[in-house]
C-alpha positions in Angstrom: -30.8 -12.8 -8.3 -32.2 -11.0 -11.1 -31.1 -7.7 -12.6 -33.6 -5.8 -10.7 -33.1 -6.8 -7.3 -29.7 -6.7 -7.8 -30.6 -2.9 -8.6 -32.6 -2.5 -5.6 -29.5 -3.7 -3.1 -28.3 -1.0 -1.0 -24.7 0.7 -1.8 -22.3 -0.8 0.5 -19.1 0.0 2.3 -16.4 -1.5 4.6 -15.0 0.9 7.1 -11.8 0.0 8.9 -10.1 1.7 11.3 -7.3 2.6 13.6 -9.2 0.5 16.3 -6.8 1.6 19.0 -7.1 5.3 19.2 -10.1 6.7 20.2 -10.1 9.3 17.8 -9.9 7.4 14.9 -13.2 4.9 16.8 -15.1 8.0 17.2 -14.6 9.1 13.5 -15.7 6.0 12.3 -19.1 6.4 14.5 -19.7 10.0 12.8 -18.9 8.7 9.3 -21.1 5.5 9.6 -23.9 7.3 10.7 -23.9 9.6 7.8 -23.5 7.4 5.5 -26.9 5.1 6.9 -28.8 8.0 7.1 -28.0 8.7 3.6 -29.1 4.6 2.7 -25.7 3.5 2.3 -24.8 -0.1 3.7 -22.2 0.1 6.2 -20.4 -3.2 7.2 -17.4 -3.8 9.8 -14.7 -6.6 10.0 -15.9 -9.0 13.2 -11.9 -8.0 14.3 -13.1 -4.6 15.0 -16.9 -5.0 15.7 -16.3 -4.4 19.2 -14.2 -1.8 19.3 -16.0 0.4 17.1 -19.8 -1.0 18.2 -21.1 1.0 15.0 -25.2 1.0 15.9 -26.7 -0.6 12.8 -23.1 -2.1 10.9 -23.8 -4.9 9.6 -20.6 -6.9 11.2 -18.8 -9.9 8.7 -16.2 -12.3 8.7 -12.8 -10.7 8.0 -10.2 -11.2 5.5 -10.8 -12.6 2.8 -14.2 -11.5 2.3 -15.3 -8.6 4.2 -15.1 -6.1 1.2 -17.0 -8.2 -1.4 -19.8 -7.0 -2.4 -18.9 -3.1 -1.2 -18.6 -0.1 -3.4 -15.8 1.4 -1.2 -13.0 0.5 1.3 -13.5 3.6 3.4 -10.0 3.5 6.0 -9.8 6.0 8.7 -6.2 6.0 9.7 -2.4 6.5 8.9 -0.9 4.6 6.0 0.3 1.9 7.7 -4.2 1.0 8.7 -4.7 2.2 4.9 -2.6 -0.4 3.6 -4.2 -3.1 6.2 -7.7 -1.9 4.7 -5.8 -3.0 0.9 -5.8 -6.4 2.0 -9.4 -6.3 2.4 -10.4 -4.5 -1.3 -7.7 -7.0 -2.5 -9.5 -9.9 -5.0 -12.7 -7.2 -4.5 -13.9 -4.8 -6.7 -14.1 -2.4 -4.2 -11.8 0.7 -4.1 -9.6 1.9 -1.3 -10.9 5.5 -0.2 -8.1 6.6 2.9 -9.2 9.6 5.4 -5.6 10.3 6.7 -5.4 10.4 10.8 -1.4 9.7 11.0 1.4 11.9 10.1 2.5 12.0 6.5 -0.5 9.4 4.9 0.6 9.3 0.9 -1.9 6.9 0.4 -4.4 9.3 1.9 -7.3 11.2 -0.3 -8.5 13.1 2.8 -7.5 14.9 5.6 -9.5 14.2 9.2 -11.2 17.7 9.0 -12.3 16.7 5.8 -14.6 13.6 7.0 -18.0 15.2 6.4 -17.3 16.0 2.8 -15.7 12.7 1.7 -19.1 10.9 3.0 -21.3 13.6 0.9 -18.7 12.9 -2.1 -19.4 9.2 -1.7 -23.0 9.4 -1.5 -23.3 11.8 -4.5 -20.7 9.2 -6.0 -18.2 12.0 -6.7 -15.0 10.2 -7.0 -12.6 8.7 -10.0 -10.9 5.5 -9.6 -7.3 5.1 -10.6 -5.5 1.9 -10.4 -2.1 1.6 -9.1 1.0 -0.8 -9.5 1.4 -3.5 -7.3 4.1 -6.5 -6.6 3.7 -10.1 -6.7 6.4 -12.2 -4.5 7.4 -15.6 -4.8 9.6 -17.4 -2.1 11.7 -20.1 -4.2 13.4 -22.6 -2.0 15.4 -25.6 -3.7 14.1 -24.5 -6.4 10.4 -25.2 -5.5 7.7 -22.4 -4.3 8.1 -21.8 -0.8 5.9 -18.9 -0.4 4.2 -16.6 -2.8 2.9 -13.2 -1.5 1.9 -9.6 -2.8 2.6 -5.9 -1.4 1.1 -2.7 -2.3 4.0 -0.3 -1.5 7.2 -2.5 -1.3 8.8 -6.2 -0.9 11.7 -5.8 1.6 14.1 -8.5 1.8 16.1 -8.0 5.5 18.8 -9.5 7.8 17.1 -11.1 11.0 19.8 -10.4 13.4 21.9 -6.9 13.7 25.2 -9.0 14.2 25.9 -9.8 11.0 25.2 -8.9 6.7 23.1 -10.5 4.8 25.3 -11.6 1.8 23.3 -11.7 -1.7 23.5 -11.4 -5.3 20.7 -9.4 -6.9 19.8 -10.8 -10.3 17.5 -8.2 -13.3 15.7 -10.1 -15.8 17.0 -13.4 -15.6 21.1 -12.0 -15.3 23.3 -11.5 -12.6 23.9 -7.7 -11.4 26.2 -7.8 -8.8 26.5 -9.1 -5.1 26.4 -7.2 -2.0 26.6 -7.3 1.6 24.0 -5.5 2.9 21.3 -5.0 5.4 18.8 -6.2 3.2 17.1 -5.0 -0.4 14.1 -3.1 -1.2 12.0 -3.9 -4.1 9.1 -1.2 -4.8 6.3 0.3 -6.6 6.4 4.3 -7.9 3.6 4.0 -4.9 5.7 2.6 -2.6 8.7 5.1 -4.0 7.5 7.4 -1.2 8.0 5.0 2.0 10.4 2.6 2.9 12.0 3.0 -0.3 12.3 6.8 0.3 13.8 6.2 3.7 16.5 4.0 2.2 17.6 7.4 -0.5 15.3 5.7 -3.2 14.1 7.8 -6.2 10.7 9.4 -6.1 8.8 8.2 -8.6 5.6 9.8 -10.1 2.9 7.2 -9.8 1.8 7.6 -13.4 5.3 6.0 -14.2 5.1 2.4 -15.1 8.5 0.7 -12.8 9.9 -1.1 -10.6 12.6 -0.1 -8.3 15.4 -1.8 -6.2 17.3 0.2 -3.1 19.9 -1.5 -1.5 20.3 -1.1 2.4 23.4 0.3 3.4 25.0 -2.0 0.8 28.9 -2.4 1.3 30.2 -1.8 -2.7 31.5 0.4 -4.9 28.5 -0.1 -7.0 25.0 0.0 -4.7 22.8 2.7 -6.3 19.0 2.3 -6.0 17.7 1.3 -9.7 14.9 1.7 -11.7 13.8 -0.8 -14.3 11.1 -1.7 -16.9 8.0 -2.5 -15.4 7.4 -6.1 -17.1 11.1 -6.8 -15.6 11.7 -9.5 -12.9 13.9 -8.5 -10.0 15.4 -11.6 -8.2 17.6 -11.4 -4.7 19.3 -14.8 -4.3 20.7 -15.1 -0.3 24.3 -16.9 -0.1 24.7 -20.4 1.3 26.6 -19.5 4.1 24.6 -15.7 5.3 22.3 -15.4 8.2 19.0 -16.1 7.6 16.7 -13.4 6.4 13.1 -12.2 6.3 10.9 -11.1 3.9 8.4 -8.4 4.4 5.4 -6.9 2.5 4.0 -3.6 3.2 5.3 -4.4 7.2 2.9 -6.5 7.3 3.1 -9.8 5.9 6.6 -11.9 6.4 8.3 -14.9 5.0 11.2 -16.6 6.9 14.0 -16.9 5.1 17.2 -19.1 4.9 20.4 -19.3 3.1 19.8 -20.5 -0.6 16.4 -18.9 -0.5 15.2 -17.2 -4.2 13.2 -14.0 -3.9 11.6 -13.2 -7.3 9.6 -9.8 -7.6 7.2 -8.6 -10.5 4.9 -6.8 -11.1 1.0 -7.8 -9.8 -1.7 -9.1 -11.9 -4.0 -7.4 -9.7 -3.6 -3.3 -9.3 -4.6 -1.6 -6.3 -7.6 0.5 -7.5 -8.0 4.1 -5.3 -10.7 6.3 -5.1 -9.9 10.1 -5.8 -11.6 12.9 -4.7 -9.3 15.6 -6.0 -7.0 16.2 -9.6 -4.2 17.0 -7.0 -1.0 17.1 -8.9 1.6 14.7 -7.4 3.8 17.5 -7.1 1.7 19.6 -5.1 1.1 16.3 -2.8 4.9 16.4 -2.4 4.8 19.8 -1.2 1.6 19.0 0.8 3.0 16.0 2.7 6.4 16.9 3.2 5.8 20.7 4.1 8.7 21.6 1.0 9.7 25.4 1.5 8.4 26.7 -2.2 8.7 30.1 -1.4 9.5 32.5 -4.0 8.3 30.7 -6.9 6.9 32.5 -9.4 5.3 30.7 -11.9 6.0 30.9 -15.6 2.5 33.1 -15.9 4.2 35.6 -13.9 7.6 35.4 -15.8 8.1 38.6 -18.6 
C-alpha cells in the first residue's frame, strides 16, 4: 500500500464493553454512532458483536488482533472491562482510552456523563498518550519455563484452598529475603499500587515513579512489610516442596496452576501499557476524586500569610 492510500484509510477504533449491562450496551451504541458520523472507523470484537449489534461496526476476530490497525482502545466499563480491553491494545499500537461505568475506575480517563465530549476529543484528536509500567511473569518449573505471562496492574501469587498456607521464600534480585507463610504474595506496578495491592495495605505509589512492589498476604512473621524496589529488579516467589499448591493470577484474569517447587519470577515488561489522557489531572487530586478523601479545610499555601 502506498503512502497515500495509507493516508486516505479511515481513523479506526475498537470499542469494548461491559457486554452484560445494558447500560454500558447502550453507551456503546451512542458513542459508535458519533464517532461514524464523524468518519471514524469503528470496529467490535466478534465476542461482543451480538450483544452490542453496533449498525455499521465493522465486527473482527478477537484477541490477538482486534485492535491492530486502530488509533484507540475506546473501553466503556469498570476497571476490571478496562483491563480486559489492555489485552486487546496489547502488541498494538493502539492506546487504551477507559469511560469509567463501575465504582472507583483508576484506570479511567472519563466519567459516563462525560461520553459525548471524549468522542469530540478523539475526533479533534485531543488527547496525550502516556505509557505505563507493566510486568512480565514467568512460571519456572524444574527449572524449565512452565508458563510466561504479563499483567498490567499486578501478578498475584495465591493459596488454592482456604485450609491451609502457602509456604514460600520470596527472593529480590537473585538473593534470598526471607520465608513466609502466607496467603499468597502480590507483585505490582505504581499502576497497580491502587488495587489489589492497596487492598492488601500496599504503598500508593505515584505512577510517574519507576518500581516494583511486593505485599505479602496476611504473612505470618515478624518481618512481612510490603516493599518497594528498583524498577530493573527481579522479584522471585519460590513455593516449598511440601505447601498446597498455588495459583497464579494476572490482573484477575489470566491464571497459572501452580505446584510445590514452582519458581515465579517477576520484572518489569518490555512492553508499557500506553493510555490516552484527556486531562493534566494531578494524581493527587485523582486520589481525592476516586476515593471521596475529606480535604476540607485546606488552605493552600497561596492563601497562607
Amino acid at each position: 500500500m502506498t503512502v497515500d492510500a495509507q493516508a486516505r484509510q479511515p481513523r479506526a477504533v475498537l470499542l469494548v464493553t461491559h457486554t452484560g449491562r445494558a447500560e454500558a450496551t447502550s453507551l456503546a451504541r451512542l458513542a459508535a454512532e458519533r464517532l461514524q458520523a464523524a468518519g471514524l472507523h469503528v470496529r467490535i470484537a466478534d465476542t461482543e458483536a451480538r450483544e452490542m449489534a453496533l449498525p455499521g461496526a465493522e465486527v473482527v476476530p478477537g484477541l490477538p488482533g482486534a485492535a491492530r490497525g486502530c488509533e484507540l482502545v475506546i473501553v466503556l466499563g469498570g476497571d476490571g472491562t478496562i483491563l480486559r480491553g489492555a489485552e486487546f491494545a496489547r502488541d498494538t499500537d493502539a492506546a487504551l482510552l477507559g469511560v469509567n461505568l463501575g465504582h472507583v475506575g483508576f484506570l479511567a480517563e472519563a466519567e459516563e456523563e462525560d461520553l459525548a465530549a471524549v468522542v469530540d476529543r478523539v475526533v479533534s484528536r485531543a488527547y496525550e498518550v502516556e505509557e505505563r509500567m507493566t510486568l512480565d511473569v514467568v512460571v519456572l518449573r524444574d527449572g524449565q519455563e512452565h508458563a510466561s505471562t504479563w499483567a498490567v496492574n499486578e501478578a498475584s501469587i495465591e493459596k488454592q484452598s482456604r485450609e491451609r498456607m502457602l509456604e514460600v521464600v520470596v527472593e529480590v534480585d537473585g538473593r534470598p529475603l526471607s520465608r513466609w507463610g502466607c496467603d499468597g504474595i502480590v507483585c505490582a506496578t505504581p499502576t497497580g499500587s491502587t488495587a489489589y495491592a492497596f487492598s492488601a495495605g500496599g504503598p500508593v505509589v505515584w505512577p510517574e515513579v519507576q518500581a516494583l512492589l511486593m505485599v505479602p498476604l496476611s504473612a505470618h512473621a515478624l518481618f512481612a512489610r510490603p516493599l518497594v524496589v528498583a524498577p530493573t529488579s527481579v522479584l522471585a516467589v519460590e513455593l516449598a516442596q511440601r505447601t498446597p499448591d498455588g495459583v497464579l493470577w494476572c490482573d484477575g484474569r489470566r491464571t497459572v496452576d501452580l505446584r510445590p517447587g514452582d519458581r515465579v519470577e517477576v520484572r518489569r515488561g518490555t512492553q508499557p501499557l500506553r493510555l490516552a489522557r484527556l486531562q493534566h489531572l494531578a494524581f493527587t487530586d485523582r486520589l481525592v476524586r476516586k476515593f471521596d478523601l475529606p480535604v476540607d479545610g485546606w488552605r493552600g499555601r497561596s492563601s497562607r500569610p
